[in-house]
C-alpha positions in Angstrom: 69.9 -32.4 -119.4 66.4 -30.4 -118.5 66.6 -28.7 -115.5 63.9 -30.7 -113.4 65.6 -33.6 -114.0 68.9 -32.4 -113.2 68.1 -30.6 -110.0 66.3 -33.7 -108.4 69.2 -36.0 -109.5 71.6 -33.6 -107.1 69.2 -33.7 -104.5 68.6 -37.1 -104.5 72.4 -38.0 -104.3 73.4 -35.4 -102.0 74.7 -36.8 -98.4 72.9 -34.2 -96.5 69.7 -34.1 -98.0 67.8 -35.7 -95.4 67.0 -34.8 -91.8 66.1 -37.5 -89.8 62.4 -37.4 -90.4 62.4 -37.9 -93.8 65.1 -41.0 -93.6 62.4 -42.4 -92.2 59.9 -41.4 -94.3 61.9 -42.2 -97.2 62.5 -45.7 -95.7 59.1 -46.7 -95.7 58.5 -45.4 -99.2 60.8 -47.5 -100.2 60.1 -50.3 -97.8 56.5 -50.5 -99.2 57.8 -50.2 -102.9 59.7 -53.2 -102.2 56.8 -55.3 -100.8 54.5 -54.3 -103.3 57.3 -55.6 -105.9 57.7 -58.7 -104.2 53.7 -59.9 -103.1 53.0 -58.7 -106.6 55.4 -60.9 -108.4 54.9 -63.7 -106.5 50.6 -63.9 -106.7 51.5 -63.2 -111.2 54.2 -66.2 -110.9 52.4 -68.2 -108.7 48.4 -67.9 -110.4 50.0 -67.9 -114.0 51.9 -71.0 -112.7 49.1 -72.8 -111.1 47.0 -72.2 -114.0 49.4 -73.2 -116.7 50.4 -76.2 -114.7 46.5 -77.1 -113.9 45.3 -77.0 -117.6 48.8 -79.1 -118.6 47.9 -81.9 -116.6 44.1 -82.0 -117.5 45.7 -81.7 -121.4 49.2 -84.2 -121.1 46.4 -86.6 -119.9 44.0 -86.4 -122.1 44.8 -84.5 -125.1 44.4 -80.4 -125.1 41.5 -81.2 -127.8 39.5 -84.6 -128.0 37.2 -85.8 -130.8 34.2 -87.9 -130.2 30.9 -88.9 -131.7 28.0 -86.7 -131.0 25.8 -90.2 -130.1 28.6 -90.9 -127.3 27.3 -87.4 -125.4 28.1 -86.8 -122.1 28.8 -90.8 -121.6 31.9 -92.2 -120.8 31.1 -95.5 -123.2 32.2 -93.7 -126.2 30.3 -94.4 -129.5 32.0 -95.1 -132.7 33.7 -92.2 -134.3 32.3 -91.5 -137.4 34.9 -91.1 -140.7 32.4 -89.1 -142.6 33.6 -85.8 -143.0 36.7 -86.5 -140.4 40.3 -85.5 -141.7 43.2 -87.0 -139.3 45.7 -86.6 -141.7 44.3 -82.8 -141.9 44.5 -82.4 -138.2 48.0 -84.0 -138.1 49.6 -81.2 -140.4 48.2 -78.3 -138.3 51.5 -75.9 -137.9 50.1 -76.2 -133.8 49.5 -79.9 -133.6 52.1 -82.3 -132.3 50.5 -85.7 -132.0 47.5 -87.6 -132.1 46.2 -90.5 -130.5 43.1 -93.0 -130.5 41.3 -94.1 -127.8 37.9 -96.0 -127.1 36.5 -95.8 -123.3 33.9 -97.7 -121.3 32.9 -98.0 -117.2 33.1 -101.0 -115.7 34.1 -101.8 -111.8 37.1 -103.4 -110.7 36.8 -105.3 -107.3 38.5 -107.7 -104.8 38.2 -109.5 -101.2 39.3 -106.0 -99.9 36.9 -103.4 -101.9 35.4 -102.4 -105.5 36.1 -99.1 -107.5 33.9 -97.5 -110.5 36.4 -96.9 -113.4 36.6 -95.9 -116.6 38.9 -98.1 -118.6 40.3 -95.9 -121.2 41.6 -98.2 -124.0 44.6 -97.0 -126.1 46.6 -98.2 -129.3 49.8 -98.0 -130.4 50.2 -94.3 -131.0 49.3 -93.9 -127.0 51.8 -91.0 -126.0 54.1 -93.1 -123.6 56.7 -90.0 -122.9 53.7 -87.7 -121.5 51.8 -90.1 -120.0 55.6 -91.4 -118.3 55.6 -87.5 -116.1 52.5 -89.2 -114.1 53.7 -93.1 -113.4 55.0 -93.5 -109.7 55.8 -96.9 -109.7 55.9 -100.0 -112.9 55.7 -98.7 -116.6 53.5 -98.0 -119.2 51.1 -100.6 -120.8 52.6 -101.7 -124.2 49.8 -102.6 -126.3 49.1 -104.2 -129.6 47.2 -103.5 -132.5 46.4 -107.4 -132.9 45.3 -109.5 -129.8 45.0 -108.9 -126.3 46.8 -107.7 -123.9 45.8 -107.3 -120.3 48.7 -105.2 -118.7 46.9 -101.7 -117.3 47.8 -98.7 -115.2 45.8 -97.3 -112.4 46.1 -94.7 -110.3 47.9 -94.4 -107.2 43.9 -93.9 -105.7 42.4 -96.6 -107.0 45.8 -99.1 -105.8 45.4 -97.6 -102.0 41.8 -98.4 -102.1 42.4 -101.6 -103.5 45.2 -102.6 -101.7 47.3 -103.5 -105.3 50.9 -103.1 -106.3 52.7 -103.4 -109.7 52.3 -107.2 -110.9 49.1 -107.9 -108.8 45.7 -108.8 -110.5 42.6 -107.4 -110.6 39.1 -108.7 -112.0 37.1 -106.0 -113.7 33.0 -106.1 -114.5 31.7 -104.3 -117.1 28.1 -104.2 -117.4 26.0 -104.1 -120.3 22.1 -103.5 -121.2 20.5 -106.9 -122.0 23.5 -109.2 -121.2 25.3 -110.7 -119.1 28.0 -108.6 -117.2 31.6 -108.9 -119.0 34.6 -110.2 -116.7 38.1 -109.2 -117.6 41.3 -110.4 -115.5 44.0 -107.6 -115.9 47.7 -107.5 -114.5 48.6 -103.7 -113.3 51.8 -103.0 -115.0 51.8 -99.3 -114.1 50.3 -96.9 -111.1 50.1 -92.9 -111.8 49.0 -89.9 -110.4 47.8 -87.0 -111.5 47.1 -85.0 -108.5 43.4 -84.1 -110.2 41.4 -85.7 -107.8 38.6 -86.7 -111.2 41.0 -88.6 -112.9 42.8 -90.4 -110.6 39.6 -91.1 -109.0 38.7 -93.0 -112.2 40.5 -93.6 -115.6 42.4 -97.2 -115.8 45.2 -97.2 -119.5 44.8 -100.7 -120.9 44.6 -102.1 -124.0 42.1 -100.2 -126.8 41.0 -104.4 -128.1 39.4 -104.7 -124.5 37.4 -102.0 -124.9 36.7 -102.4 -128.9 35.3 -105.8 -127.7 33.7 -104.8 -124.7 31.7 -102.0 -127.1 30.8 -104.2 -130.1 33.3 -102.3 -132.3 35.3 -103.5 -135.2 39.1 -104.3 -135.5 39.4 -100.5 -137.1 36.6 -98.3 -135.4 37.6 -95.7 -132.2 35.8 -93.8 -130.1 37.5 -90.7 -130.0 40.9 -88.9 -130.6 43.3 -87.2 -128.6 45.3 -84.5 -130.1 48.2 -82.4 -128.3 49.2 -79.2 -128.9 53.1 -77.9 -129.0 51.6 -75.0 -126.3 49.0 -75.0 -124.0 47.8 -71.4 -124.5 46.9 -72.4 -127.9 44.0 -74.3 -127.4 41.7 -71.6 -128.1 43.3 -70.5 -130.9 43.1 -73.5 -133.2 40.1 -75.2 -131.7 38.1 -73.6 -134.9 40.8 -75.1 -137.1 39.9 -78.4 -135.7 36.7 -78.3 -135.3 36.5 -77.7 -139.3 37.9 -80.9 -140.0 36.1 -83.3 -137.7 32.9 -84.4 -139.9 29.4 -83.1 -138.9 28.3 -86.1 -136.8 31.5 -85.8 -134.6 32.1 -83.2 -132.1 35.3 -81.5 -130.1 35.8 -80.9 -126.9 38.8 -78.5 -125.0 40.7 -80.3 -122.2 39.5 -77.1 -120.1 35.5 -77.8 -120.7 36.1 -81.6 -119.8 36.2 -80.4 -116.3 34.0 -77.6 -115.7 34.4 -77.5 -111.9 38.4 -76.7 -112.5 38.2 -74.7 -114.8 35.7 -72.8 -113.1 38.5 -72.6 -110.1 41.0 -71.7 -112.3 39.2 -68.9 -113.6 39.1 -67.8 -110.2 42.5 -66.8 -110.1 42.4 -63.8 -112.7 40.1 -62.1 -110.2 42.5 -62.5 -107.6 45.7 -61.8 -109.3 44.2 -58.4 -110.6 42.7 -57.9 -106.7 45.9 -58.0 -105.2 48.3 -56.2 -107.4 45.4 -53.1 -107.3 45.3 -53.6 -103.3 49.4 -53.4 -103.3 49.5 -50.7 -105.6 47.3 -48.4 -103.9 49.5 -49.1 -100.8 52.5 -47.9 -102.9 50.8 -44.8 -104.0 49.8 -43.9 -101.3 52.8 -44.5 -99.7 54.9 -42.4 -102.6 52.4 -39.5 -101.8 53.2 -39.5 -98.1 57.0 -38.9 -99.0 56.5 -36.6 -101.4 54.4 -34.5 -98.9 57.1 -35.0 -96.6 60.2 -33.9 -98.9 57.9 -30.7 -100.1 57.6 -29.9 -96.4 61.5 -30.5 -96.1 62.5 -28.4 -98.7 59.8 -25.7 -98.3 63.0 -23.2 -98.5 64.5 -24.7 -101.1 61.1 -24.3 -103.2 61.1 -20.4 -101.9 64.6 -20.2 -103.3 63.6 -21.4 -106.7 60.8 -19.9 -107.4 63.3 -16.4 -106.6 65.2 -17.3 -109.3 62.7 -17.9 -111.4 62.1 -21.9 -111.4 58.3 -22.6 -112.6 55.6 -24.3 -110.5 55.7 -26.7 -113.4 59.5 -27.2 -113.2 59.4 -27.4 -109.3 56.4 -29.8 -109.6 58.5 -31.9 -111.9 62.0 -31.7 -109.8 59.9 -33.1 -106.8 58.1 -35.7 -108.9 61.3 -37.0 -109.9 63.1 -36.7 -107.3 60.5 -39.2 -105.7 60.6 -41.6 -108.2 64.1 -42.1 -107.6 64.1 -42.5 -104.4 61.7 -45.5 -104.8 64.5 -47.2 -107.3 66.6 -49.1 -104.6 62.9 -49.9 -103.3 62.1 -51.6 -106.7 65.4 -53.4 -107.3 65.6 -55.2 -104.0 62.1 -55.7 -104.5 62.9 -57.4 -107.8 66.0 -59.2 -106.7 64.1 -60.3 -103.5 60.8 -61.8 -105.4 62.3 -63.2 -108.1 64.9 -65.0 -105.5 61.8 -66.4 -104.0 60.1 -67.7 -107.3 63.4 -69.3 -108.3 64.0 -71.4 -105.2 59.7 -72.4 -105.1 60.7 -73.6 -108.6 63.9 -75.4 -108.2 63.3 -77.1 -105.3 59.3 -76.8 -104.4 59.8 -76.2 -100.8 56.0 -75.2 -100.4 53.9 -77.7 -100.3 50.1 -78.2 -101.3 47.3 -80.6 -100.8 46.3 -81.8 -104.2 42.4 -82.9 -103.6 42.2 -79.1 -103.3 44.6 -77.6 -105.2 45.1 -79.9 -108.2 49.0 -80.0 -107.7 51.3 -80.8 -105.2 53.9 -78.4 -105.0 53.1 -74.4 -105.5 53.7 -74.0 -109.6 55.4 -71.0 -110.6 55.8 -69.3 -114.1 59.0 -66.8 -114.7 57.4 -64.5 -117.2 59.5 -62.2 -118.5 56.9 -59.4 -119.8 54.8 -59.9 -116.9 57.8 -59.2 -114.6 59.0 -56.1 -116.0 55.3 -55.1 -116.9 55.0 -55.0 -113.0 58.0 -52.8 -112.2 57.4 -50.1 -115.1 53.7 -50.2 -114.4 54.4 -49.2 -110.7 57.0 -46.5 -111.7 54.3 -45.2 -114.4 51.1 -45.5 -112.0 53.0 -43.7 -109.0 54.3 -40.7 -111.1 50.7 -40.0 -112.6 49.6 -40.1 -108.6 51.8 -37.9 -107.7 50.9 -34.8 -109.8 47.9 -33.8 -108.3 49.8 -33.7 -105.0 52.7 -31.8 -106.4 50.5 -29.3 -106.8 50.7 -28.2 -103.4 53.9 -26.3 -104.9 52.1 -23.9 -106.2 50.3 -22.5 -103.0 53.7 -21.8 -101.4 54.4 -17.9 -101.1 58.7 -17.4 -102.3 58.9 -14.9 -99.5 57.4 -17.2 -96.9 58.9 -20.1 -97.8 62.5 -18.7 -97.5 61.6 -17.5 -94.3 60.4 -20.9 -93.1 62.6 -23.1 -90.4 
């Protein structure tokens, strides 16, 4: 074992290394190391989990990709897809995909004696993902639809059945207006109310039947106005969008759940510059923390460094004991840091004590996400970041006189 590393080891573990001074010193070293630990895991796990949560909900309800005609636009009455060029059965058997479904959309109003709503009703076929779409229902079951005929089951939101005044089984006249003709009425029984906690879509979308809508729009038995497709992983959207977009026909265009929305996603991107702004606020706090007990301990042990250099110790070799020596002090600060954080993020993720308003935040409960590499990226990244701090420091060392350091009391 090299000397440095030995010596600070002894020191460090002796029981009568430390005057009372530099317990306390040493205390708030590793008091702040601990803190740092702990805020910093908690703002990665909690941004990480808020943004992985956000963009799963935007993408379980609406596909992580979605295909539609370039005359549909920005409108929410979807034109007809167009087949020229576009390759489901090519999407399907992308390594990344996991399902796909159709869907044709149009806005109509749904009102009562007690009050009206703008909607979109967003008509779905057989290959409608019940299972995701089942994480959002709060009360009834999912529309079953049919390829052939009508049926007039939908699900609302939970927004639209407070400002409506419905409940599961009640009916609900819908108008949908077109240019030139006469408005559309459409008698529908909700089956199903959901909730998303995104304020835009629960402020909106109705699931019903994809025939309504195909007959609302002038479409045939066998035309869409769009596809849904979900990825296996979220974080993946960016990756095989241009996979996708390759096999969707010229005259058809696709669209990231994340653009859908720009005003989330423009929230969400928010919380990089916050996670990074934190965890550089908390570090300096640590190093500067570190620095104050190494000062300390080379003020301690200004005999001991007299001593050394007697015997022939190096500044180098003394800089590095004392270095060391330091970064195992802050050890026990670090592990209870760890154990302490991480305690926090598991009960926030078991049992979602904290609470949030979703018309701001999106979600409900305060998401977290356990990332392994993130969490021990934080700990070594400390250990790393506070060692290279503390060699200019350390120099100090080397401007203390052998002869008047052993003299020193």
């Amino acid at each position: 074992m090299k000397f440095p590393l030995y010596f600070s080891r002894k020191i460090a573990f002796s029981k009568d290394n430390k005057n009372n001074l530099s317990r306390v010193i040493i205390f708030i070293g590793r008091l702040s190391v601990a803190l740092g630990i702990i805020v910093s895991l908690i703002t990665v796990a909690t941004g990480f989990g808020s943004k992985k949560a956000i963009k799963e909900r935007l993408a379980d309800f609406s596909g992580h990709i979605t295909v539609r005609s370039t005359r549909s636009n920005s409108s929410y009455n979807t034109s007809v897809l167009d087949n020229q060029g576009l390759n489901i059965a090519k999407i399907k058997e992308l390594p990344d995909v996991e399902s796909t479904q159709k869907y044709v959309t149009v806005t109509g109003i749904m009102r009562n004696e007690h009050n009206f709503a703008g909607i979109i009703f967003k008509g779905i076929g057989k290959d409608f993902d019940s299972l995701r779409f089942k994480k959002f229902l709060i009360a009834g079951t999912t529309p079953k639809v049919t390829e052939k005929g009508f049926n007039s089951d939908v699900a609302i939101s939970q927004k639209v059945a407070n400002d409506l005044h419905l409940k599961v089984n009640d009916s609900i006249v819908t108008v949908f207006l077109k240019a030139d003709q006469k408005p559309l009425y459409r008698k529908f029984r909700v089956i199903g109310i959901y909730r998303t906690d995104i304020k835009l879509i629960d402020e909106q979308f109705v699931i019903g039947g994809i025939n309504h809508a195909r007959k609302i729009q002038d479409m045939k038995p066998d035309e869409i106005g769009g596809i849904d497709i979900f990825l296996k992983n979220v974080n993946d959207i960016d990756k095989d969008f241009p996979d996708i977009e390759k096999l969707i026909g010229y005259k058809n265009y696709a669209e990231k759940a994340t653009e859908k929305f720009p005003q989330i996603t423009d929230w969400i991107s928010i919380f990089d510059t916050n996670i990074a702004l934190i965890i550089i606020i908390m570090l300096i706090v640590v190093v500067i923390n570190i620095i104050m007990v190494l000062l300390i301990l080379i003020i301690e042990r200004t005999n001991s460094i007299g001593l050394l250099k007697t015997l022939g110790a190096s500044n180098s070799q003394i800089r590095a004991t004392f270095i060391n020596y330091t970064l195992i002090i802050m050890i026990p600060g670090l592990l209870y840091g760890n154990a302490i954080g991480l305690g926090l993020i598991l009960i926030q993720k078991f049992f979602g004590i904290i609470k949030l308003n979703p018309e701001n935040y999106y979600v409900s409960t305060v998401p977290v996400d356990l990332n392994p590499i993130a969490i021990i990226s934080i700990s070594v990244g400390i250990l790393i970041i506070s060692g290279l701090a503390l060699i200019i420091p350390s120099y100090l060392i080397s401007k203390i006189s052998p002869v008047k350091a052993i003299k020193y009391n």
